[in-house]
C-alpha positions in Angstrom: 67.2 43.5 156.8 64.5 43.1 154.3 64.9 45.8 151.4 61.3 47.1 151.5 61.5 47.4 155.1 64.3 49.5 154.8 62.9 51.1 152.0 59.9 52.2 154.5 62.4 53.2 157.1 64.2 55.4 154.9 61.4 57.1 153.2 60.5 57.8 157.2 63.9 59.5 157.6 63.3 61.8 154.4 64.0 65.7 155.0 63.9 66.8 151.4 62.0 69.7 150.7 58.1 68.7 149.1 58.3 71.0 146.3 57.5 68.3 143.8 60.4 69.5 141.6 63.1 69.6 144.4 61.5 66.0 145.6 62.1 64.6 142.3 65.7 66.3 141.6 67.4 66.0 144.9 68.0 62.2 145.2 68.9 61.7 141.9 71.5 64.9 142.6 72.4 62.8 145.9 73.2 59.4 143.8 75.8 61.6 141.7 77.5 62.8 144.9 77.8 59.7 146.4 79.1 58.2 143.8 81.4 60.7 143.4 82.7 60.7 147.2 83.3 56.8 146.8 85.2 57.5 143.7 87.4 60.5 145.1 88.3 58.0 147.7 89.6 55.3 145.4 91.1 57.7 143.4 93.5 59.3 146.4 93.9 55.2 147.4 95.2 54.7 144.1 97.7 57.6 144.0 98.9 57.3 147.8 98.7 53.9 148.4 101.0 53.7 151.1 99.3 56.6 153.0 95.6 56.3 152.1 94.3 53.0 153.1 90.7 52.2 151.8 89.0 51.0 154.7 86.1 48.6 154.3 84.3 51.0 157.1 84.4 53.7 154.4 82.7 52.1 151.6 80.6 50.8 153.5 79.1 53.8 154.8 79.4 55.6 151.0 77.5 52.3 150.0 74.9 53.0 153.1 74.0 56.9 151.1 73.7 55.5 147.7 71.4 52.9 149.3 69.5 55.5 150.9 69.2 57.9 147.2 68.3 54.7 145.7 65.3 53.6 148.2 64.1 57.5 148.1 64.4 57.4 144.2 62.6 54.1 144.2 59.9 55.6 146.8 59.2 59.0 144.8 58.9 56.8 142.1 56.2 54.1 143.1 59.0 50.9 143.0 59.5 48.2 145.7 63.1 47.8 145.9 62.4 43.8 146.1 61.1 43.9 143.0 63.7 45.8 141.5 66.3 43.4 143.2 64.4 40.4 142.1 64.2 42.0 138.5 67.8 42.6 138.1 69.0 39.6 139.5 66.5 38.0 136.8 68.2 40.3 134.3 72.1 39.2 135.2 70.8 35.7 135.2 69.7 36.1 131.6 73.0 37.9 130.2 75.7 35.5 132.3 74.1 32.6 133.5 75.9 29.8 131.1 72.3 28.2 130.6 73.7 26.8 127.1 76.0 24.5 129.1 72.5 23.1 130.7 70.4 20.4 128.8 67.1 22.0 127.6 63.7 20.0 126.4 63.7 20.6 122.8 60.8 23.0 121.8 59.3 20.2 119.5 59.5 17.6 121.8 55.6 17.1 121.6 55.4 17.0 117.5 55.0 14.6 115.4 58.2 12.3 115.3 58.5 13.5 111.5 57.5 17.3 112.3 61.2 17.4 114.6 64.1 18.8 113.6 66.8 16.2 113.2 69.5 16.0 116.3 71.8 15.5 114.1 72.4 16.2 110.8 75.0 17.5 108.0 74.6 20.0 105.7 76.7 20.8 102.8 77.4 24.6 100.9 79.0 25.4 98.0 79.1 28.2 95.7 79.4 28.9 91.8 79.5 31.9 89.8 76.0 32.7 87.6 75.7 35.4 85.4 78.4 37.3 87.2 76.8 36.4 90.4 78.3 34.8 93.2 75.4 31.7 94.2 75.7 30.0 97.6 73.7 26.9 97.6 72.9 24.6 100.6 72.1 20.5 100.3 71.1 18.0 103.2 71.7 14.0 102.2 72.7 15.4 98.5 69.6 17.1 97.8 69.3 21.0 97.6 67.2 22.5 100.1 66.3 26.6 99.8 66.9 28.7 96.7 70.2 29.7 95.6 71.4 32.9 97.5 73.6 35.7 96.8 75.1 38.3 98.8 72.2 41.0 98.0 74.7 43.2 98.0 77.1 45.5 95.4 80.0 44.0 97.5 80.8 40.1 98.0 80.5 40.0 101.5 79.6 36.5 102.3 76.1 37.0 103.5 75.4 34.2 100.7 76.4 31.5 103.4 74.2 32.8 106.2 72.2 29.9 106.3 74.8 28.9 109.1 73.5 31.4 110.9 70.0 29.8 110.8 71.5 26.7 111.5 73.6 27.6 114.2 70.7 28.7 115.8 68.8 25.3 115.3 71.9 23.7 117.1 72.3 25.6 119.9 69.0 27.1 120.5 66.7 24.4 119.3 64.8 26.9 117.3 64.5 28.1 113.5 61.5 28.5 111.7 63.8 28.9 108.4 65.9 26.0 109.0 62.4 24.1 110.0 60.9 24.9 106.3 65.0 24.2 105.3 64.9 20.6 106.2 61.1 20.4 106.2 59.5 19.7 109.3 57.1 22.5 110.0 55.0 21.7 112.8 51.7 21.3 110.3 49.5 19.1 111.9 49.2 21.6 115.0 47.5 24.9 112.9 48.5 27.0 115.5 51.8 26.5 116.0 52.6 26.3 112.9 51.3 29.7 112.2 52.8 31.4 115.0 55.9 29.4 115.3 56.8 28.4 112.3 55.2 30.8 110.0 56.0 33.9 108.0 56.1 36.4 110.9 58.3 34.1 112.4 60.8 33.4 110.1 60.9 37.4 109.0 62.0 37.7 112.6 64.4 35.5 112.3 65.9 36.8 109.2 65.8 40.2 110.4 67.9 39.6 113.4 70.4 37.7 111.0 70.6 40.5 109.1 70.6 42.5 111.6 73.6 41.1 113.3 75.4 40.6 110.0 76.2 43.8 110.2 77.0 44.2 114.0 80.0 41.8 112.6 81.0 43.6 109.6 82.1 46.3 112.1 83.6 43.9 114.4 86.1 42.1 112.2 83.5 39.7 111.5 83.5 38.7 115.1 86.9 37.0 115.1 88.8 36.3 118.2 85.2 37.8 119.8 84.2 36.3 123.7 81.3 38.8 123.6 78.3 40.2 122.2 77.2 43.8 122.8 74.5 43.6 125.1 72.2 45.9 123.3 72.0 43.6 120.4 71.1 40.7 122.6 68.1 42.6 124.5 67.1 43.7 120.9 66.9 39.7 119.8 65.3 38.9 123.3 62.5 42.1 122.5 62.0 40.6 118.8 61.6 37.4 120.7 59.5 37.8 123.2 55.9 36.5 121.8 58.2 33.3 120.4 58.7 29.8 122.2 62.8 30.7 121.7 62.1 33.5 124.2 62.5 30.9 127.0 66.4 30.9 125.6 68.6 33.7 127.5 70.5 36.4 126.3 73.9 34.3 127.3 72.6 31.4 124.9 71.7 33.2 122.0 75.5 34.9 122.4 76.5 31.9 122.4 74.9 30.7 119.4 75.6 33.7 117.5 79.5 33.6 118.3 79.8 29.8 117.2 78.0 30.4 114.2 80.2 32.6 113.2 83.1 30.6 113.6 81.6 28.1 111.6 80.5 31.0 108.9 83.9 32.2 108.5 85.3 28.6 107.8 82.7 28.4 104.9 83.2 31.8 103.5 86.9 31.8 104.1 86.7 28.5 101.7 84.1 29.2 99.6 81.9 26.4 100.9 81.9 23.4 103.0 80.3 21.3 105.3 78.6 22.3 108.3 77.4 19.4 111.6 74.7 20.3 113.7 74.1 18.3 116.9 71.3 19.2 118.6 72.0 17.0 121.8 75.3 18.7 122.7 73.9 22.1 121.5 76.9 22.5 118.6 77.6 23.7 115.4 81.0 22.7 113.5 82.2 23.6 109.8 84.8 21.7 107.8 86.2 22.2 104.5 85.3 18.1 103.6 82.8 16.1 104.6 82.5 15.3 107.7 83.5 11.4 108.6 
């Protein structure tokens, strides 16, 4: 059966009270009940296994009522239950789909050949101690690209090396308006892209969402041993996103990029520099204490 034909059939079958109030309150109330039934079920299966079968017949028809609260909830609510079906599936697809596995047409594919970011390329970090600051510094081919950075902090925390970050996300996402001005290929010769794309409020997103995150690993032992990323944090990077060309990457490939970042971060900070390979064709980022060979 097609979901908004049974949502039309159940609305049909609807003996709530009209009292806009009740109307609103009851299937909601109805949801929780359900729910509740199919979980008082489980529950005496779990603790009298041997005498309280779970029969399929029996979810399924606790299943049936929470479909029914769900289509009247949808119904008092002005939905179409295809479009929230279609919408969720979107969703799921976004957070689990493994799209980073997939080959993806790099963003820049139609700039100028020297407006592209490199496929591959090796950069190099090191650190010295200035004027009792701790100074991370990056260089591509020997020569430095970007300032010198410290931790911009009272504590030595290692954010000095998060120009992996940026990079990481160049790698696996095809997209960084800070490692673009890094390694110097803004996309001038289009105005408009360049502005929006590559431009200041651009990169500030960026940046803000490296910060942003930074701290999401502080509190997550800097992400080590980590398979996940809270989903909140993604769907705030994919909101931050949205008017950008990277928001055609999903949720499950900027996870991805911001876990093997980190692994390649913690290699650099854990060693006070080293060498980081991008390769934007197999979508990877690596760090290793020497140059790479």
């Amino acid at each position: 059966m097609d979901l908004r034909a049974y949502q039309q059939q159940a609305i049909a079958s609807d003996r709530i009270p009209t009292d806009p109030d009740v109307s609103a309150i009851a299937p909601l109330l109805g949801l929780a009940g359900e729910t509740g039934e199919l979980l008082s079920e489980y529950k005496k299966h779990l603790r009298d296994r041997d005498v309280h079968p779970l029969p399929k017949e029996r979810i399924a028809e606790e299943l049936g009522d929470l479909l029914w609260y769900i289509a009247n909830v949808a119904s008092k609510s002005g939905l179409d239950l295809n479009d929230i079906a279609e919408k969720n599936l979107a969703k799921a697809r976004d957070r689990w789909t493994e799209r980073h596995r997939l080959v993806r047409e790099p963003f820049d594919r139609f700039a100028e050949p020297d407006e592209r970011l490199p496929r591959q390329f090796d950069v190099q970090l090191t650190q010295a101690i200035e004027d009792a600051d701790v100074k991370s510094r990056a260089f591509l081919n020997g020569k430095q690209i970007g300032n010198d950075l410290t931790d911009n902090s009272y504590s030595n925390d290692g954010y000095r090396f998060h120009d992996v970050f940026h990079l990481s996300y160049a790698a696996v996402l095809g997209w960084s308006p800070v490692t673009r001005k890094l390694v110097n290929v803004k996309r001038k010769t289009n105005k408009k892209i360049d502005e929006v794309q590559d431009g200041g409020r651009a990169t500030a997103i960026e940046e803000g969402i490296s910060a942003f995150v930074f701290e999401y690993a502080l509190e997550h032992n800097r992400l080590e041993g980590a398979t996940r990323v809270d989903g909140d944090i993604l769907k705030l990077i994919k909101n931050a996103t949205r008017k950008l060309e990277v928001n055609e990457c999903t949720a499950a490939e900027w996870e991805h990029a911001i876990l093997t970042g980190y692994a390649a971060w913690r290699i650099i900070e854990n060693n006070g520099g080293g060498w980081v390979r991008l390769d934007l064709d197999a979508r990877t980022i690596t760090a290793s204490v020497s140059a790479p060979s």
